[in-house]
Z-matrix of the N, CA and C atoms (Angstrom, degrees):
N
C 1 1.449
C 2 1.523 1 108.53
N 3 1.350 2 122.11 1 146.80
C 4 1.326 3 122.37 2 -168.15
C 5 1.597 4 86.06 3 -143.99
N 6 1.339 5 103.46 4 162.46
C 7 1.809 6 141.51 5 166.47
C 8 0.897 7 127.07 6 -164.23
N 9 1.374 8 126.37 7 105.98
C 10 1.631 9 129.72 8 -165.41
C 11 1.574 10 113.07 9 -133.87
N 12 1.429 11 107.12 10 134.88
C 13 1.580 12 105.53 11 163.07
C 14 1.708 13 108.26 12 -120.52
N 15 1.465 14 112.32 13 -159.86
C 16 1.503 15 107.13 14 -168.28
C 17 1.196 16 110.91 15 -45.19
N 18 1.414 17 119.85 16 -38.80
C 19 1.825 18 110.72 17 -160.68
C 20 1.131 19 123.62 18 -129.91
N 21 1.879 20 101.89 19 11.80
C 22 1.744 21 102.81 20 -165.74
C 23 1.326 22 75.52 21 -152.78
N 24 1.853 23 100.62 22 163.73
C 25 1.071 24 126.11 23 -154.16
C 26 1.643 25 117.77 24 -167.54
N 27 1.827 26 124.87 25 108.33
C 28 1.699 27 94.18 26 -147.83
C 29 1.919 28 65.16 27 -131.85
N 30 1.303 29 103.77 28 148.99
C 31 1.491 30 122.89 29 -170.65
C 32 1.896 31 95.99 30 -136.89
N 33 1.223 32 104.40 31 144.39
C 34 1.298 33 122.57 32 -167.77
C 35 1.881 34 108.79 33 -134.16
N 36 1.477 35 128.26 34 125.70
C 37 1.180 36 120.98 35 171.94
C 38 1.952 37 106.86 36 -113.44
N 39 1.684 38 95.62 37 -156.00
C 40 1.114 39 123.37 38 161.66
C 41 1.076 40 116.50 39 -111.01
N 42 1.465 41 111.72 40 149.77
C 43 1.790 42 112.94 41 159.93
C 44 1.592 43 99.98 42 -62.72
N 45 1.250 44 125.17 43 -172.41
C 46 1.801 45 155.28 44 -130.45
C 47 1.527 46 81.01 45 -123.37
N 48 1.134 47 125.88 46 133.29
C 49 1.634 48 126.30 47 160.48
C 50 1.247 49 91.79 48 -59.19
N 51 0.991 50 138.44 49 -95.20
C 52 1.923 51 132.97 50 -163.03
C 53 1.860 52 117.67 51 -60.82
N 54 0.695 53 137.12 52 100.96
C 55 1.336 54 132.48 53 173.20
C 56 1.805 55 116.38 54 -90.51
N 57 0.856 56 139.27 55 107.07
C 58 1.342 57 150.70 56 -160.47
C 59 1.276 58 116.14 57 -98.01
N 60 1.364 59 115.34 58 -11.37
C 61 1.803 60 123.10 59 -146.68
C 62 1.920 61 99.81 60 -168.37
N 63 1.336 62 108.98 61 120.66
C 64 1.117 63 114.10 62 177.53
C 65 1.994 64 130.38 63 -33.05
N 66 1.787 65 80.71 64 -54.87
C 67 1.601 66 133.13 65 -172.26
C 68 1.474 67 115.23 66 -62.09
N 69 1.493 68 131.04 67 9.72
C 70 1.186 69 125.82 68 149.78
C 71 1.185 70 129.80 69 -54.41
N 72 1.604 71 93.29 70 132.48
C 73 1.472 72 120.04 71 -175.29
C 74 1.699 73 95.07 72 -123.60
N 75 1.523 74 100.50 73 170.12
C 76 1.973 75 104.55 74 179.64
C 77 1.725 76 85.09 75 -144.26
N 78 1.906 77 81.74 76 130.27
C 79 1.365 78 117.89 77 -173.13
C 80 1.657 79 86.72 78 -84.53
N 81 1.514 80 118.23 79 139.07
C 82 1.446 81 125.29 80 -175.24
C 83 1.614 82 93.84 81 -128.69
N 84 1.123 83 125.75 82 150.08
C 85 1.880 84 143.47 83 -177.27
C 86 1.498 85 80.34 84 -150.81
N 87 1.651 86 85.39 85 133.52
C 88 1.494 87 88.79 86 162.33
C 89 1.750 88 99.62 87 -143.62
N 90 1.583 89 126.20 88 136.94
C 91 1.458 90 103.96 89 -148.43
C 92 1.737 91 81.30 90 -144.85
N 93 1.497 92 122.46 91 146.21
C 94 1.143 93 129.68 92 -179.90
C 95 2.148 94 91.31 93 -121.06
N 96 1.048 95 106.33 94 148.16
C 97 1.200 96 112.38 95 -177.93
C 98 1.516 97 86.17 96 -140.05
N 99 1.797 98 140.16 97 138.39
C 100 1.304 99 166.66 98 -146.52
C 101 1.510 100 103.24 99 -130.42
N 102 1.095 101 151.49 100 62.45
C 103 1.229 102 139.94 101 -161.72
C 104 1.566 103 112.31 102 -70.63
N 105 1.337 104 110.29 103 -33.46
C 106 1.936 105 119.12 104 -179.94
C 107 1.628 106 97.19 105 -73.10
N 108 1.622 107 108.29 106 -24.74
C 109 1.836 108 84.48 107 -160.56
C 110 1.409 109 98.75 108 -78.72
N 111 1.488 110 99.10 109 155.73
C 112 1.750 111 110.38 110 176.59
C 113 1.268 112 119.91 111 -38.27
N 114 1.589 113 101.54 112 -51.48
C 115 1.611 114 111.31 113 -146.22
C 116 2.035 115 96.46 114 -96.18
N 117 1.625 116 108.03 115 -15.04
C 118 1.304 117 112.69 116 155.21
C 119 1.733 118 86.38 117 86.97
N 120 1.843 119 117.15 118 53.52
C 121 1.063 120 97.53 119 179.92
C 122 1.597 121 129.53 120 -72.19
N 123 1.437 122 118.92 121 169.95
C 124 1.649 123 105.71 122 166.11
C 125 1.425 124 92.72 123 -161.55
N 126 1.285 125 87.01 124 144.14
C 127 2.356 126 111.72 125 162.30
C 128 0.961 127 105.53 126 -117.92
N 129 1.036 128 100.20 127 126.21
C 130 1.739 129 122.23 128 140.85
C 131 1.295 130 141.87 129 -91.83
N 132 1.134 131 122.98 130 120.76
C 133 1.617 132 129.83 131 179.25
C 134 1.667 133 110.61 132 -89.37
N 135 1.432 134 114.48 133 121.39
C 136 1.294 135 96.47 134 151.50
C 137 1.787 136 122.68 135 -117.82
N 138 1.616 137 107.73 136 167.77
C 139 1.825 138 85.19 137 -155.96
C 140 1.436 139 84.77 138 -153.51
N 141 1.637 140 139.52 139 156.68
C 142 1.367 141 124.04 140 130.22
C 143 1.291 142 100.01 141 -129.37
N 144 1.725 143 98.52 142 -179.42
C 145 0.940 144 152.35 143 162.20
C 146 1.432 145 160.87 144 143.29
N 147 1.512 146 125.65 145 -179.38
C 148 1.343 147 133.37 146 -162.34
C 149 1.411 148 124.23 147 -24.99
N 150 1.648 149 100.85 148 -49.11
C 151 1.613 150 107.37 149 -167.74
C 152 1.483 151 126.31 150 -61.50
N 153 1.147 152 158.48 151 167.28
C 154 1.404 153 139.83 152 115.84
C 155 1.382 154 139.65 153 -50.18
N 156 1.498 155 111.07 154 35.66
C 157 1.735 156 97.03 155 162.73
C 158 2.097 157 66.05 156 -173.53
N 159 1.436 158 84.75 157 169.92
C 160 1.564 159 90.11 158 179.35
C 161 2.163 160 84.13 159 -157.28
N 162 1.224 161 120.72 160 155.68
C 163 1.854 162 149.97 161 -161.35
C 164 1.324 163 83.70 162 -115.64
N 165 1.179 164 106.45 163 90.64
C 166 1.907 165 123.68 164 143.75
C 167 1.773 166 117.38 165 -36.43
N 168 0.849 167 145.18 166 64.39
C 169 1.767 168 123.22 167 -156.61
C 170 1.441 169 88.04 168 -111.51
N 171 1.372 170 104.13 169 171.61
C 172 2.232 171 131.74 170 -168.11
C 173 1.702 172 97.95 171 53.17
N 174 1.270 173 117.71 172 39.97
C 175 1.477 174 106.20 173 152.48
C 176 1.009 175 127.68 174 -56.61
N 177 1.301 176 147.29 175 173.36
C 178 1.647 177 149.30 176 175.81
C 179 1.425 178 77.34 177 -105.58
N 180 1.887 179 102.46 178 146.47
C 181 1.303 180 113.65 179 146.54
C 182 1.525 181 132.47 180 -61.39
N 183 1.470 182 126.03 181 139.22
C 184 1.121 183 114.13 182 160.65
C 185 1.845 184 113.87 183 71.79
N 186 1.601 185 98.12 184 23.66
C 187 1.445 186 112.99 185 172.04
C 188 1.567 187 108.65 186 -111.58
N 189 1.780 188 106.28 187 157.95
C 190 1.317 189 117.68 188 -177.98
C 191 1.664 190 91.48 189 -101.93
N 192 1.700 191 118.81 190 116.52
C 193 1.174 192 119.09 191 164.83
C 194 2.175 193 100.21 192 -108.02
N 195 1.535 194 87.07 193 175.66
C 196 1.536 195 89.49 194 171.78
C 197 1.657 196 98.04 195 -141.71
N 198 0.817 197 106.06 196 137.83
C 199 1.650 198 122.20 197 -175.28
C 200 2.229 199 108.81 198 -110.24
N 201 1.671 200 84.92 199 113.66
C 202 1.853 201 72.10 200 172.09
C 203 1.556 202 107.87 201 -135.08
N 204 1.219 203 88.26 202 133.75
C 205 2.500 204 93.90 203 -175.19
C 206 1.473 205 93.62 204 -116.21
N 207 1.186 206 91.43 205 122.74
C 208 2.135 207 108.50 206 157.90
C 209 1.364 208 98.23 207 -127.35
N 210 1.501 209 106.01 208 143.81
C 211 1.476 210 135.22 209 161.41
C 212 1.641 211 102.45 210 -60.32
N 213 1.349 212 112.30 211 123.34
C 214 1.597 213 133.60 212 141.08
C 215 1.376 214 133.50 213 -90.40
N 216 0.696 215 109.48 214 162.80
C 217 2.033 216 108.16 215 -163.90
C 218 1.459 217 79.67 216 -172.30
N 219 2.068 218 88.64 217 175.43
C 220 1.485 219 104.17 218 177.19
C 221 1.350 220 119.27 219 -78.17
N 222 1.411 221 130.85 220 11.00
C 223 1.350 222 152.10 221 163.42
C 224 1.513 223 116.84 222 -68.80
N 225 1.413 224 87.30 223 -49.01
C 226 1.656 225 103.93 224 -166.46
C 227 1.185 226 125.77 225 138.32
N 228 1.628 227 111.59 226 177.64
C 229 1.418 228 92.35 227 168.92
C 230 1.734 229 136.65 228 -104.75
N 231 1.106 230 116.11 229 153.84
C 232 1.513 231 118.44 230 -165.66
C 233 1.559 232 99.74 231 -75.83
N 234 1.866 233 107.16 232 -151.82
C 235 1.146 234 102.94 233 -162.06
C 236 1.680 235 103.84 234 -101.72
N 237 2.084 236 106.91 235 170.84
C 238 1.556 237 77.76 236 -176.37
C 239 1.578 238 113.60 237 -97.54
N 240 1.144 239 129.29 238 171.52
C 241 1.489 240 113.02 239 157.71
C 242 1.404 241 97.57 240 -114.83
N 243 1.789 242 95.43 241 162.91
C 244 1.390 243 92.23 242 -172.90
C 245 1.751 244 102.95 243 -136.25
N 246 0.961 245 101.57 244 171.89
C 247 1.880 246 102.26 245 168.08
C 248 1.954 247 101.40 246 -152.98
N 249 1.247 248 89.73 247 148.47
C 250 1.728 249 103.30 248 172.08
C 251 1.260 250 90.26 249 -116.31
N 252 1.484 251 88.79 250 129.31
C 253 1.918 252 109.67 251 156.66
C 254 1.845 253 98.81 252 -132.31
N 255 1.584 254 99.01 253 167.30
C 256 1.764 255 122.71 254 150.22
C 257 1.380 256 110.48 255 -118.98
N 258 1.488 257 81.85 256 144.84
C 259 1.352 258 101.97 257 168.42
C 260 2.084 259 124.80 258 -68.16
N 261 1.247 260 96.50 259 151.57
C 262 1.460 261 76.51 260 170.04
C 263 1.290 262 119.58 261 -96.56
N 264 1.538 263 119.60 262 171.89
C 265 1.099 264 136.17 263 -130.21
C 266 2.146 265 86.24 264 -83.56
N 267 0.824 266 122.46 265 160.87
C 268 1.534 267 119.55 266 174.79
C 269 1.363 268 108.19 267 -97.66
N 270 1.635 269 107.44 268 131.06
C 271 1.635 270 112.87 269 158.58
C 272 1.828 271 100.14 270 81.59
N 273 1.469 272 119.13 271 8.36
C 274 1.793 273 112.70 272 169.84
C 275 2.131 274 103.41 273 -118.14
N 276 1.155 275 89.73 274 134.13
C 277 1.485 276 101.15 275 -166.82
C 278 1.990 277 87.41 276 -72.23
N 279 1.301 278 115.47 277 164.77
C 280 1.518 279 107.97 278 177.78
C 281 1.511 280 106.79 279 -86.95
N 282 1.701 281 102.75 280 -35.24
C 283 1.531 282 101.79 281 169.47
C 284 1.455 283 125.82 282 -89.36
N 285 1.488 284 117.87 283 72.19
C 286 1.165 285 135.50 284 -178.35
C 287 1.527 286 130.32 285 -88.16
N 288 1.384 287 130.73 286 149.87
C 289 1.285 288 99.15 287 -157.94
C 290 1.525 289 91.06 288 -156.28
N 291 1.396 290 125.96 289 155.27
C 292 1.614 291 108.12 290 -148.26
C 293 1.947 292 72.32 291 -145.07
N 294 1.373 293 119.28 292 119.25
C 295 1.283 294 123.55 293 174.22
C 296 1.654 295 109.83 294 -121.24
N 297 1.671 296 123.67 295 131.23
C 298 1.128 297 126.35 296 -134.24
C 299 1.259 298 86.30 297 -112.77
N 300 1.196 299 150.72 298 132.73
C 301 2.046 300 146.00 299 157.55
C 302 1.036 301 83.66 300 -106.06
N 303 1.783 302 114.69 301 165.44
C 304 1.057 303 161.03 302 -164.97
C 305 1.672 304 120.62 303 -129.99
């Protein structure tokens, strides 16, 4: 589950169908890829923890990030899943409305 505005961004999972180990934690990547910039910049965050959903915040407006969480345990870690979202655009209402005079 995702909800995002210009600069924040709060993502929500599931626990692991099998849990084996008390001690799960969720490995979070959070990765912006720039497709217009020249040099094709990108960051990556890496982060965990305990909860099920973790608040994306200092997004760029109007960027394509991709977000991926895998479960860790004392095993290791599992696989990731991922989702791509954008942000919205900063400072434009969605119900916007552009009226033309003459």
């Amino acid at each position: 589950m995702l909800d995002r505005t210009a600069n924040t961004a709060s993502v929500e999972w599931l626990d692991p169908c099998y849990i084996n180990d008390n001690s799960v934690k969720y490995s979070i990547k959070l990765t912006n890829k720039t497709s217009f910039d020249r040099e094709n910049t990108s960051f990556e965050t890496d982060d965990e923890t305990t909860n099920l959903q973790s608040e994306l915040t200092s997004l760029l407006p109007f960027q394509n990030y991709t977000v991926q969480v895998a479960p860790v345990n004392s095993v290791g870690k599992g696989a990731y899943q991922e989702l791509s979202f954008q942000t919205h655009i900063s400072g434009i209402s969605h119900s916007c409305y552009i009226k033309a005079t003459s």
